[in-house]
C-alpha positions in Angstrom: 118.7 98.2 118.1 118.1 94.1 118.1 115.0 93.1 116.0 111.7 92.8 117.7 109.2 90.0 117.5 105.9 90.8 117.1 105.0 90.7 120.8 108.1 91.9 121.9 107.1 94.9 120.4 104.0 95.8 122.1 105.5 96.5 125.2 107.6 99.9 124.2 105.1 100.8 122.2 102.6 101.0 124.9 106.0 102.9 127.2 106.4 105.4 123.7 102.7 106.4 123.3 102.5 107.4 127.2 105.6 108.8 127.1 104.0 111.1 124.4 100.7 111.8 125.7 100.7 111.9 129.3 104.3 112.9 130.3 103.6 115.7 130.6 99.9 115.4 130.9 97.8 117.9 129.6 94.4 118.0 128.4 94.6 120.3 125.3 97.8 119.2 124.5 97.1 115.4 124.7 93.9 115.4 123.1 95.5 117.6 120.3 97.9 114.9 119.5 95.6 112.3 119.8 93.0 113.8 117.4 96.1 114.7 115.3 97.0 110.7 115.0 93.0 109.6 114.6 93.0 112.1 111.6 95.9 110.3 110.0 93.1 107.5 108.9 91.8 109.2 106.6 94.4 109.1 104.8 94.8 104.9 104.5 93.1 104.0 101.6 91.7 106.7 98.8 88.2 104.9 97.0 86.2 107.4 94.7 83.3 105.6 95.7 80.8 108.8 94.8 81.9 108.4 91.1 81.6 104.8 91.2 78.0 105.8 91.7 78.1 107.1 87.9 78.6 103.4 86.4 76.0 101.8 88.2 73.2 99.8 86.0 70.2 101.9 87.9 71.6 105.6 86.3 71.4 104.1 82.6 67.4 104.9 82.7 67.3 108.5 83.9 67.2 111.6 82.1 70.3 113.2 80.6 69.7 116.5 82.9 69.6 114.2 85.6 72.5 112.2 85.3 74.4 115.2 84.0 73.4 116.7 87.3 74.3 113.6 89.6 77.6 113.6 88.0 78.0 117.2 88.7 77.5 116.0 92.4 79.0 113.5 92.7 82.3 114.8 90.9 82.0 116.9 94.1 81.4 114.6 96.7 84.8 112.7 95.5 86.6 115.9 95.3 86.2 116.2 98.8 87.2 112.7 99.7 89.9 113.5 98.1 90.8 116.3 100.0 90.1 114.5 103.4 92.3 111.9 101.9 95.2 114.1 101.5 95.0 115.9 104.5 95.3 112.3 106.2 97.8 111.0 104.4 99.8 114.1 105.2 98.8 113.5 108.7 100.9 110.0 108.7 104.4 111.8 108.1 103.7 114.0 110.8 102.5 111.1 113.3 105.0 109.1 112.2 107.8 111.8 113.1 105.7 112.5 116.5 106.2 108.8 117.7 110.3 108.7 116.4 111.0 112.1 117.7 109.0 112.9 120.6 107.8 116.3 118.6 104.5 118.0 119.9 104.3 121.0 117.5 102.2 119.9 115.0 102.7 122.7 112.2 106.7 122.9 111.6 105.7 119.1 110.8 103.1 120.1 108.9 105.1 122.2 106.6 107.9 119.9 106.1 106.3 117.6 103.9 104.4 119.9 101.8 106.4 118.7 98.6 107.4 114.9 99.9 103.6 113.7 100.5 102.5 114.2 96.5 104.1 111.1 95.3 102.7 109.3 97.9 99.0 110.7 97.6 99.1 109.9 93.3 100.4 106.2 93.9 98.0 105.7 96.4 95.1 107.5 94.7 96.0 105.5 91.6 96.4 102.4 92.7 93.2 102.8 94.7 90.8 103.7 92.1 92.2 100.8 90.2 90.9 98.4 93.3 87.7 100.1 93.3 86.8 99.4 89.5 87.8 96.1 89.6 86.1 95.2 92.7 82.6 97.4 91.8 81.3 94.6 89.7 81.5 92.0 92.6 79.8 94.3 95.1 77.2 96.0 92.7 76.3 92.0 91.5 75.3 91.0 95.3 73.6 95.0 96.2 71.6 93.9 92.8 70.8 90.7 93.7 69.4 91.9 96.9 67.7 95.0 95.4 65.9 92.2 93.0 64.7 90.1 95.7 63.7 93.1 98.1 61.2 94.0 95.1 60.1 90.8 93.9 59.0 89.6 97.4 55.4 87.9 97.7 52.9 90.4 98.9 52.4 89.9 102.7 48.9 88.8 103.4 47.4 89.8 106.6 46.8 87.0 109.4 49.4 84.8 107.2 53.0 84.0 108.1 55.4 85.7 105.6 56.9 83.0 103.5 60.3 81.6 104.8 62.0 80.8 101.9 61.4 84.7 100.4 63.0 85.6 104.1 66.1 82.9 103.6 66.7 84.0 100.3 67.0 88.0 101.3 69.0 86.9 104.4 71.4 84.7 102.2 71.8 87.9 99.8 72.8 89.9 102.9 75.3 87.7 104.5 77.0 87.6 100.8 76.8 91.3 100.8 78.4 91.7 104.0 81.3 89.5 103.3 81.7 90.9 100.0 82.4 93.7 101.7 84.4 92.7 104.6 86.8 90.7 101.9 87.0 94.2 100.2 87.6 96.1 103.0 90.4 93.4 104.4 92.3 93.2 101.1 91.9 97.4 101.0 93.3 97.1 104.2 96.4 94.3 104.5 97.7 96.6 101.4 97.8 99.6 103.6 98.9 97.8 107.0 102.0 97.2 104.4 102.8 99.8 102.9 102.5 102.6 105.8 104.4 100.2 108.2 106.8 98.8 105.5 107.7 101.1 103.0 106.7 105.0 104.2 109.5 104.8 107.2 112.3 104.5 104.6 110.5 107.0 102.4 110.5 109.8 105.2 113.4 109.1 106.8 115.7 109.7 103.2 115.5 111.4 100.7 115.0 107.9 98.1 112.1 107.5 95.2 109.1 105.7 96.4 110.2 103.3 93.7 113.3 102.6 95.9 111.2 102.3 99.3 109.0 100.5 98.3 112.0 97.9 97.3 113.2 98.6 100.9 110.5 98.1 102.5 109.7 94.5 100.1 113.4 93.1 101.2 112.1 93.7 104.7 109.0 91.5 104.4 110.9 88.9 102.5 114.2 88.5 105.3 111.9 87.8 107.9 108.3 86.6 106.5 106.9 85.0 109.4 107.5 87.7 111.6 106.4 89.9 109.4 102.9 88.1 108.5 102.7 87.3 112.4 103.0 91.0 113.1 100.5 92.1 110.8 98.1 89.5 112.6 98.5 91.0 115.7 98.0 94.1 114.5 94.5 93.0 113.7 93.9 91.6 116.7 95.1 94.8 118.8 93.0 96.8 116.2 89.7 95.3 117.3 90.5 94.8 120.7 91.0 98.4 120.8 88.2 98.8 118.9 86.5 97.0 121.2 87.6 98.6 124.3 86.9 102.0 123.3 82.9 100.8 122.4 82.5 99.7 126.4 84.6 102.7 127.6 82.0 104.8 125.9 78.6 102.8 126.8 80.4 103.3 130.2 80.8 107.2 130.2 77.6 107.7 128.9 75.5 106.0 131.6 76.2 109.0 133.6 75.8 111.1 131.2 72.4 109.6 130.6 71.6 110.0 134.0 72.2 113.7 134.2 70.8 114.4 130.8 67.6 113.1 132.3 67.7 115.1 135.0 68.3 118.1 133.2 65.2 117.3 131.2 63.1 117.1 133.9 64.2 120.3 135.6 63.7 122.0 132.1 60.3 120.6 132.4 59.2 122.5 135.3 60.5 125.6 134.7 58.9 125.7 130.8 55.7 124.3 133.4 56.3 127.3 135.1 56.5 129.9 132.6 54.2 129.0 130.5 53.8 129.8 126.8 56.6 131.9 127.0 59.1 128.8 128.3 57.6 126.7 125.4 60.7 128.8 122.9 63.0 128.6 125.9 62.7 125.0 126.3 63.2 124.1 122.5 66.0 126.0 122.6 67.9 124.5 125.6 66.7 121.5 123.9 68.7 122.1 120.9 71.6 123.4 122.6 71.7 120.2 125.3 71.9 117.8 121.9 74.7 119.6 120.5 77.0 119.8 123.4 76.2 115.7 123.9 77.2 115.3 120.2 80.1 117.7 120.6 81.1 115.9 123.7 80.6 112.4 121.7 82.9 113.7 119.2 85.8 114.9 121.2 85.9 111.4 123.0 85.9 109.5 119.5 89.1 111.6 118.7 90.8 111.0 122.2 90.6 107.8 122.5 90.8 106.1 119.2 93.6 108.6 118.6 95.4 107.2 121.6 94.8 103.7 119.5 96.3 104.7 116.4 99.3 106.6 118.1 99.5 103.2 119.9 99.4 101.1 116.4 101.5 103.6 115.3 104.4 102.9 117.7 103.7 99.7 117.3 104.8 99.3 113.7 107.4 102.0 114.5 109.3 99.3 117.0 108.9 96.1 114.8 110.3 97.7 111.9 113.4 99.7 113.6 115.3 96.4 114.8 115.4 95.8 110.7 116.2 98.9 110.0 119.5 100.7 111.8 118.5 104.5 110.7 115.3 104.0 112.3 116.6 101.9 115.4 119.0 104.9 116.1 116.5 107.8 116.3 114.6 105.9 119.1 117.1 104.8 120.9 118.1 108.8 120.9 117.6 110.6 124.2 115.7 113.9 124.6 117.8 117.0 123.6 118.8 118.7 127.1 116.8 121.4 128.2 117.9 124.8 126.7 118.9 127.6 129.4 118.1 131.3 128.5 119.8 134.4 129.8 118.4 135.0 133.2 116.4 137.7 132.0 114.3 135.3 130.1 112.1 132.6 131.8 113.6 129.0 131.0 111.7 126.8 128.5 112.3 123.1 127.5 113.1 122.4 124.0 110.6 120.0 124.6 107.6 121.3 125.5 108.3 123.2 121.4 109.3 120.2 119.2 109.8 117.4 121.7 112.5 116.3 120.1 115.6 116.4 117.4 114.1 116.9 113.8 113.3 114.2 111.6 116.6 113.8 109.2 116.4 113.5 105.7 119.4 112.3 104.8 121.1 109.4 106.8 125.1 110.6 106.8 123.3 113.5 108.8 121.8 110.7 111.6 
């Protein structure tokens, strides 16, 4: 397969992720794929930010049962980050596999990187509780700064104007804050970009160290560095646009949502009108029920359609990187297997419609 630029590539990625999802399209099945690939976030970055919470200045004050008590918490709370963590790391082999091979049975997947995804999880665990400290004193200086200000404001005096310079000072703090944090999160996140895109192909595709792939994937970046930083641009940019166009899609879809919400309402109002005390129960209670089908409804759209992004990223990466590397190249160049054919007495199936595609090899003599 020839190398890809980095708009080259956009094209047969946008051909592989329908290919995927809609052919053949199914509801269930697509949107189980799709969630599938939006769970794989989770696993980018691991930050034990509810421990970080332990270190801050404002804990050094409170009582020992207290603090022994907010660690015991918190300790918790980052337990379970973790565990989100690792289930969407573990996510990215299998989405990674679903975009090379075509597979649609998520569990076989699942299982096959059961012992493959630890080294993975403590290098990236490590290395991201390493970023965390050393950023945490940069972020807690501006949230202190801020916190100072916020309490040492000039007491508002009725029928005066506030004092502007109090105001431009908290708004200065703020816009720090918030590009603290969007520094953090971009250096958090160019490390990622690189490593998932760079270094895990060659990782689950043979059976190397991470050590070694992550040498692989480094003598990628440095052949061909301005394609390489060029593509990781662009990835940006698709990321926000996408970002971007899923907001409007949903402001879009729920205008008529709104609309029949409202309607809804109003015919609930007459018949609790109607009935009296009696419809007052029956009324909270459709109440209740109407809000959680909206947020349940909310939900399953998030996971549809930003998991169509990040299959969409996801084969993204997956082209630019297989013109530099053959193994990869090769598996999607690969056809669909042909259709298996049953003894008459048995319905046919396609192969397909069970793993989509040939299995992911470990081992590249085998591919």
């Amino acid at each position: 397969m020839l190398p890809l630029n980095a708009i080259d590539a956009i094209t047969p990625a946008f051909a592989r992720t329908h290919e995927i999802l809609f052919h053949p399209f199914r509801l269930g099945r697509s949107w189980k794929l799709a969630a599938s690939q939006y769970c794989g976030m989770l696993g980018a970055f691991f930050a034990p930010f509810p421990l970080l919470f332990l270190f801050l200045p404002s804990f050094n004050p409170m009582p020992h049962v207290a603090r022994a008590l907010m660690g015991v918490v918190f300790t918790l709370a980052t337990l379970i980050f973790f565990g989100l963590f690792y289930l969407g790391l573990r996510m990215q082999f299998v989405n990674f596999e679903m975009v090379v091979t075509r597979a649609t049975m998520i569990a076989p997947m699942w299982r096959r990187y059961g012992n493959r995804v630890w080294p993975v999880v403590a290098f990236k665990a490590i290395l991201g509780t390493g970023l965390s400290l050393a950023l945490a004193p940069f972020l807690w200086k501006t949230v202190s700064s801020l916190m100072n200000l916020s309490l040492n404001m000039p007491s508002f005096t009725p029928g005066q104007p506030p004092d502007p310079a109090a105001f431009q000072a908290i708004f200065s703090q703020m816009v720090g804050l918030e590009a603290t944090f969007f520094a953090a999160f971009l250096l958090v996140k160019l490390f990622s970009t690189a490593f998932e895109d760079f270094v895990l192909p060659f990782y689950i595709l043979e059976d190397i160290p991470l050590t070694a792939a992550l040498a692989r994937g480094g003598a990628v970046f440095v052949a061909d560095p301005l394609h390489c930083i060029l593509y990781l641009f662009l990835k940006v940019v698709l990321t926000i646009v996408g970002f971007i166009i899923q907001y409007i899609s949903m402001i879009v879809l729920m205008i008529p949502v709104a609309i029949i919400g409202v309607i809804v309402v109003l015919l609930g109002a007459v018949v609790v009108g109607a009935l009296g005390s009696g419809g007052k129960v029956l009324g909270i209670v459709g109440a209740v029920l109407l809000y959680v089908v909206f947020i349940v409804a909310m939900f399953w759209y998030q996971f549809g359609t930003l998991g169509y992004m990040t299959m969409l990223l996801e084969a993204y990466a997956t082209y630019f990187l297989a013109g530099r590397y053959p193994l990869l190249g090769d598996l999607l160049q690969r056809g669909v297997d042909p259709p298996f054919t049953p003894p008459p007495v048995f319905p046919s199936k396609d192969e397909r419609d069970d793993d989509g595609g040939p299995p992911m090899p470990m081992d590249p003599a085998v591919a």
